[in-house]
N, C-alpha and C positions, 0 to 999 in steps of 0.2 A: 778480600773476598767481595765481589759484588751481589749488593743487595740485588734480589728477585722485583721486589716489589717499587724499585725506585732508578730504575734506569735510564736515561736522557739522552737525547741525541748528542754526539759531541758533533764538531762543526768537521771531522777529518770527513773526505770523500762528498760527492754531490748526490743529488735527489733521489738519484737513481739506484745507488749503494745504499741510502738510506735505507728503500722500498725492500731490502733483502731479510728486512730482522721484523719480530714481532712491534706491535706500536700500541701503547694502552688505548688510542685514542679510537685505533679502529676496535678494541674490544667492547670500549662502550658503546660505538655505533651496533655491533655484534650483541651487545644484550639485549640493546632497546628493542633490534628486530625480533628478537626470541622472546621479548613479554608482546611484542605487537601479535605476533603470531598466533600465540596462547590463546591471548583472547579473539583474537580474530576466529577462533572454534565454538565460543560460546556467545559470541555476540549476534543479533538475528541479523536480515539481510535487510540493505547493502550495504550496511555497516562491516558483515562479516568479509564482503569481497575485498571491501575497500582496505579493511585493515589486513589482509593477502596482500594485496598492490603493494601498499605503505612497507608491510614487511619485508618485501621485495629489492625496494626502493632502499630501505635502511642497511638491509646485506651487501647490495654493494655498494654502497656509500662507504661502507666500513672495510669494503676489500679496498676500494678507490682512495683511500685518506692517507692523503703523507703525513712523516712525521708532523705532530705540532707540539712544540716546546712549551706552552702554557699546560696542553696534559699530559704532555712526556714526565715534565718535573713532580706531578702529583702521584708518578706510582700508579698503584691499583685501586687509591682511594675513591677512586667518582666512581671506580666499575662497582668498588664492593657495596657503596651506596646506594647502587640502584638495582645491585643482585638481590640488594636486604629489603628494598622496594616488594619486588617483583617474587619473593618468595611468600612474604607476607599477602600476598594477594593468590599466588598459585594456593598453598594451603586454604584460604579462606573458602576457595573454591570448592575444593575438594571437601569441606565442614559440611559444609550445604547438601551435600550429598549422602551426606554421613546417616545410614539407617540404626545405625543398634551404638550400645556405649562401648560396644568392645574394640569394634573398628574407629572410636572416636577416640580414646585415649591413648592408642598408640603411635597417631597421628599429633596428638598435641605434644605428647614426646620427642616428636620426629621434629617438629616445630620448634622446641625448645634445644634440642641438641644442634640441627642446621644453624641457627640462628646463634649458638654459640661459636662457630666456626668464623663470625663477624672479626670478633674481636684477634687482633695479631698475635696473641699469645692464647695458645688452647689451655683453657682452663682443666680439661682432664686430661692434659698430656696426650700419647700417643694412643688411649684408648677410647677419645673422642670421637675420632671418625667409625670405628670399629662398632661402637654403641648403636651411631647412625644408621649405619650400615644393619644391625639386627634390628633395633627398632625396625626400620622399612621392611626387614624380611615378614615380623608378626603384620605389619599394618596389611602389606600386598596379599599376604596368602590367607589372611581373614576374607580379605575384599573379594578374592578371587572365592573364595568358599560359596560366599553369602551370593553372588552373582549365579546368574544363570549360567548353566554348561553349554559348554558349544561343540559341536562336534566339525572339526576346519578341514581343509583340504591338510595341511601339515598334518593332525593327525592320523587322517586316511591313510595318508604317504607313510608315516611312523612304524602304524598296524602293520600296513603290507613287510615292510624291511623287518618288523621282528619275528614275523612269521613268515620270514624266507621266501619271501614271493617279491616281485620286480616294482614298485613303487608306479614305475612309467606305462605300466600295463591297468594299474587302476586309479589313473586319473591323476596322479601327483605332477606338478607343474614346476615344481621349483628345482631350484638346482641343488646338488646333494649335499653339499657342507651342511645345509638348513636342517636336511636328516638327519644327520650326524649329532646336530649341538640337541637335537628336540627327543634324541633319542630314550635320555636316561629319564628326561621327565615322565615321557611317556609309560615309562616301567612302575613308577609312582600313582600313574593314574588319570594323570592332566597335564598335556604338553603344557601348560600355563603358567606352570609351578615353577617350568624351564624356563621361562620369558619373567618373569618374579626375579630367579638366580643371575640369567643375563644382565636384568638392567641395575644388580645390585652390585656385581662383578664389574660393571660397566663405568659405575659413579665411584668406585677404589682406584678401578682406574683414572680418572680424572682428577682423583684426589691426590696419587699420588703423582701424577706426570711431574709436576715444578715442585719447589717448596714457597712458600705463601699459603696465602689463605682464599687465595682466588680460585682452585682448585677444588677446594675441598665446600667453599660456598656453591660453583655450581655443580658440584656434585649432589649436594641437598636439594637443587632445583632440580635436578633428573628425579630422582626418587621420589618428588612430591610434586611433578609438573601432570596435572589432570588429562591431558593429551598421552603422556606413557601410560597411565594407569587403563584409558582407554583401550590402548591396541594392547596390553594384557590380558585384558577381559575381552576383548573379542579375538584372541588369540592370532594376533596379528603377527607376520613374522620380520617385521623390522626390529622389535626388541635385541632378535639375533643378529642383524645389521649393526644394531648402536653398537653393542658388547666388542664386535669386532672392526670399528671403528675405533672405540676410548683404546683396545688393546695397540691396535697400531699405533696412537701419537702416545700411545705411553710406553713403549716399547721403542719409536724413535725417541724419546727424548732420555730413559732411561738404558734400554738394551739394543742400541741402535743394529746392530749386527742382526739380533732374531724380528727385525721389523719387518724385512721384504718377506718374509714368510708368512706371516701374520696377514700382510697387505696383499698377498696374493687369495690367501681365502676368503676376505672381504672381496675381494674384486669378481671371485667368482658363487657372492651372494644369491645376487640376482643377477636379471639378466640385462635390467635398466642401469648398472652399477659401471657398464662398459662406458658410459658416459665420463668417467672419475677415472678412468684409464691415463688421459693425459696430464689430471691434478699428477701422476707419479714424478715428476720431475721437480714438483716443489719438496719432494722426500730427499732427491737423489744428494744433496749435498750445496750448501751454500756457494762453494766453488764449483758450477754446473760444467762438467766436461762427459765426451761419447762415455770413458770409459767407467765411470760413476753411473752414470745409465746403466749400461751394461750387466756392470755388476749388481744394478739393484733388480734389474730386468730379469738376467737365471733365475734368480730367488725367486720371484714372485714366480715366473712360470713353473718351475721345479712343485711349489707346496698347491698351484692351480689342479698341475696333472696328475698329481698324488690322490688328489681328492675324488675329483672327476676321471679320469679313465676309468677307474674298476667299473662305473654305471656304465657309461656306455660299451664298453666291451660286453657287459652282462645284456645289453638289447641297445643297437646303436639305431636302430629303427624308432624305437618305443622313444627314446632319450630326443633325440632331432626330432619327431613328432608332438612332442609334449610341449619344446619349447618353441617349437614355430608354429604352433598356432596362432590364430589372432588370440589376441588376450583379450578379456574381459576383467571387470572391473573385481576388485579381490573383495573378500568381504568385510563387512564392517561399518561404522556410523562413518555415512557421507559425511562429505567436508568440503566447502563452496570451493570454487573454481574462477579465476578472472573471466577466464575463454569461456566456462558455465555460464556466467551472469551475462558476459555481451552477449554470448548466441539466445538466451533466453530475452534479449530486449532488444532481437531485431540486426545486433550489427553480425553481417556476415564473414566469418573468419573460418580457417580450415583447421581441420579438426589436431592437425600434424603441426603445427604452430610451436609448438612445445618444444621440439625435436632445433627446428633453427635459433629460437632463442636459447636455447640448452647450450646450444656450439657457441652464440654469443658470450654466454656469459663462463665458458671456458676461456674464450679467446681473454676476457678481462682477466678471470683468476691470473693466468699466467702472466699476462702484462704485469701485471701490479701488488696478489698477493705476496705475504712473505715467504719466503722459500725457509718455512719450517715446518714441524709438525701442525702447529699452532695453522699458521697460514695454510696450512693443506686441507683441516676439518673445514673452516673458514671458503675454503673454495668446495670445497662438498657441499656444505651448506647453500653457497647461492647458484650453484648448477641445479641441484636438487627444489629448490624453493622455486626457481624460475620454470623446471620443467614439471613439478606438480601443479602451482600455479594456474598453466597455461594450456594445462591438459583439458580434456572437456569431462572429466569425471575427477573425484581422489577422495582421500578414505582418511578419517584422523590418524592412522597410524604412522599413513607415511610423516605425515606433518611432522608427527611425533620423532621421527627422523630426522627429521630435518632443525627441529627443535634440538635435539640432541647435541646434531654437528655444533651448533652453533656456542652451545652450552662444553662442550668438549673443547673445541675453539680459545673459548674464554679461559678456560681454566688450564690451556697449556703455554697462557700467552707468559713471556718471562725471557727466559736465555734461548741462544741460537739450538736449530733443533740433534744437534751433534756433540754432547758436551765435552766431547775433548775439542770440538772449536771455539771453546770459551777463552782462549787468549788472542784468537782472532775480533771477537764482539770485545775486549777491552781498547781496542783501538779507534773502536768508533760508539762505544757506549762508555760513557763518563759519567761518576756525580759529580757534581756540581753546587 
């Protein structure tokens, strides 16, 4: 059985085969960009842009990194080193913030149980992450208490649909899957409750994609990374993005069959998601041929149309209205911008800028990422950080997306993303 945690290049095949499998070396370029980021939210300007750029710069450094056998040989050791970093610093953050003792000892719990998921052998066996997992439910749904209510465009859209009226008639802009997930919270009382349950659903699944312990560490950075918490409380609806993000690479790497289902309603999130349309080939199968495509192709259209026809057949006016409008910025705590800060100091750039470098850094994902689950969040990650980046507005939530991928990424990094192709990777992954 090969170890998760200790895999190495062997020397069968050249650079280019290499580039097919997950690489620890890109996952720790992959973390450092996801503590760069963090803080690049709370740091004042132009320290905040700059550590955006930086962030930028490290995502695809870490899609762009061929194997290297100096940290191939080490495992997951330097990632979980600098996860154990980088958690102790998201917590500390969020301490600071900390108004009453109730929301503070569930949080030093939360601290104390992540932090034991360090060590390679879980000291409370399989009911360690489970703990983690409730612990964050009391911490988020205090947090979310103690916070101010919001009344969002998602709940607007929620009201209308359980009161039997058309969503797209009063104002709802998103696409329906978003209804769907936000519906039950909303029966509770606070879509938020729902975005609380997403991103706890979300870091089980990260925890369990591999077996290691890289998983289940950045799962404790979702749940305690102060940028999610954020687009919680301002009822942000990328939480529902993450949820259905951690589902697809855990569902490729666990239930590869129910993925392109999965992947099809992540794709029809939003409407900025068509972007992540061409990452699908890094799903389709380490041996990329038409009809792998194909096959992953039905699926995903098959669970798109399920979801979507019944709205628009119910007012296909209202529905192609809502979403082609010009958009405006969604709500929530700004969050600096590259293209912000030059247009704000004179240098003239167009406001669509976002849009070609987006295509760029597709064009790289596919050169270079790996063609696995792992490598697919990985490519979400820096199409997404490139076109918020260089947008002339953005909002911590998406960040918090984007944070996510990257966090998702890390924690699926290990075996090929098909695991009955796991006697194809013993051919070119060796210990040594």
């Amino acid at each position: 059985m090969i170890s998760d945690t200790s895999i190495v290049p062997a020397t069968v095949g050249g650079p280019d085969e290499s580039l097919r499998y997950d690489r620890w070396g890109s996952a720790l370029l992959l973390s450092s960009a996801a503590a760069t980021l963090s803080f690049a939210l709370v740091l004042p300007a132009p320290l905040s842009t700059f550590a955006i750029a930086a962030a930028v710069g490290l995502c695809a450094s870490g899609v762009l990194l061929p194997p290297v056998k100096s940290l191939e040989r080490r495992g997951d050791a330097p990632v979980v080193m600098f996860l154990a970093v980088a958690l102790v610093l998201h917590v500390g953050s969020l301490l600071t913030g900390i108004q009453t003792v109730a929301t503070a000892f569930p949080l030093a719990a939360g601290l104390l149980l992540a932090g034991s998921n360090l060590s390679p052998v879980r000291w409370l066996g399989r009911a360690q992450v489970p703990l983690l997992l409730g612990v964050y439910l009391v911490f988020a749904v205090l947090a979310v208490r103690e916070s101010t209510a919001v009344v969002s465009p998602l709940d607007r859209g929620v009201d209308a649909l359980l009161s039997g009226q058309n969503p797209y008639t009063h104002g709802f802009r998103e696409m329906p899957v978003l209804l769907l997930l936000g519906a039950p919270a909303r029966l509770l009382g606070d879509v938020r409750f729902g975005l609380v349950a997403a991103t706890a659903a979300a870091a089980a699944c990260m925890a369990g994609s591999r077996p290691g312990r890289a998983g289940a560490v950045s799962a404790g950075l979702l749940l305690f990374l102060p940028a999610q918490l954020i687009a919680v409380k301002d009822a942000g609806v990328e939480p529902f993005i993450t949820l259905l993000l951690a589902l697809t690479v855990f569902c490729a790497c666990r239930f590869p069959r129910t993925a392109p289902f999965i992947l099809g309603l992540l794709l029809t999130a939003k409407t900025y998601l068509v972007l992540a349309v061409p990452l699908v080939v890094l799903l389709a199968s380490l041996k990329l041929s038409a009809r792998t495509v194909a096959g992953l192709a039905w699926k995903v259209l098959l669970a798109a149309v399920l979801v979507t026809v019944p709205f628009v057949a119910w007012d296909a006016s209202a529905f192609s209205k809502a979403l082609m409008e010009p958009s405006t910025i969604v709500a929530g705590m700004k969050a600096p911008t590259v293209l912000g800060w030059l247009t704000l100091h004179g240098v003239p750039l167009p406001s669509w800028l976002a849009v070609p470098l987006a295509l760029m850094a597709i064009t790289i994902v596919l050169w270079r990422a790996a063609r696995t689950p792992s490598g697919f969040a990985a490519g979400v990650a820096l199409v997404f950080v490139t076109y918020f980046a260089f947008s002339p507005e953005a909002v911590a939530s998406q960040y918090a997306f984007v944070l996510a991928a990257l966090y998702i990424s890390v924690g699926a990094t290990g075996l090929p993303g098909v695991m009955a192709e796991a006697t194809e990777m013993k051919s070119f992954y060796v210990k040594r």
